[in-house]
N, C-alpha and C positions, 0 to 999 in steps of 0.2 A: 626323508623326503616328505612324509607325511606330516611332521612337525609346519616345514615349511606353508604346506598348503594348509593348514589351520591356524597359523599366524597370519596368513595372507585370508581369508576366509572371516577371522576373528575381527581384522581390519575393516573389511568390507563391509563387515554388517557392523562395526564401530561408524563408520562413515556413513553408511546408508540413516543410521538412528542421526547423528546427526545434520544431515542432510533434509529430512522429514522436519525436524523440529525449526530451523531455516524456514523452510517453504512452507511452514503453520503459520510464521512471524510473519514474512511477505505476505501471503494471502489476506490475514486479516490487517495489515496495515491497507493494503490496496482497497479490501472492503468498506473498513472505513473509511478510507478518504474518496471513493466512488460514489458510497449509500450515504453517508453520515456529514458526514462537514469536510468542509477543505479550505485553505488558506489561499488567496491570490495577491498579484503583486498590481499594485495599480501603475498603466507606462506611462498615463496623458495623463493633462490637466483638464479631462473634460468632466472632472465631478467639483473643482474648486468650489468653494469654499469647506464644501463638508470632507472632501477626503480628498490630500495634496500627493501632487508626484511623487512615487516611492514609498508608499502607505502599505502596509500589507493590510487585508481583510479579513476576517475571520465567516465562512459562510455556513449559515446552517442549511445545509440540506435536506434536512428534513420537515422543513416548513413546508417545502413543495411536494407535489406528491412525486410517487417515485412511479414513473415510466419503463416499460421494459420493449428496446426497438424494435421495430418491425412489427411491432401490434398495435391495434387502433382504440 
C-alpha cells in the first residue's frame, strides 16, 4: 500500500513541477504583452490610406509611459 501512495505522491509532485513551469510561461507571456508591445487587428477603414482593413499592427508599448490604475 505504501508503494501505491509514493507512486501517487511521486506523480503529484511530477505534475505540480510541471504545472509551475506552465504558469512561468503564461505569466511572462501576459507580461509582455500587457507591459511591452502587443499586436492588434485593424476592423475599419478609418486609418485608409496608411493602414487597410485587416492589417495587423505591431504596438510598442513602451513608448508610453506605463500607468498603474487607480493611482494619479
Amino acid at each position: 500500500m505504501s508503494e501505491t501512495s509514493d507512486r501517487k505522491s511521486a506523480k503529484m509532485l511530477s505534475w505540480l513541477k510541471n504545472a509551475r513551469a506552465y504558469l512561468l510561461i503564461i505569466l511572462t507571456i501576459v507580461i509582455l504583452r500587457s507591459v511591452i508591445a502587443d499586436q492588434y487587428h485593424v476592423p475599419t477603414g478609418s486609418m485608409i490610406p496608411t493602414i487597410h482593413v485587416g492589417d495587423r499592427i505591431f504596438v510598442n508599448k513602451m513608448a508610453y509611459r506605463l500607468r498603474i490604475p487607480l493611482t494619479s
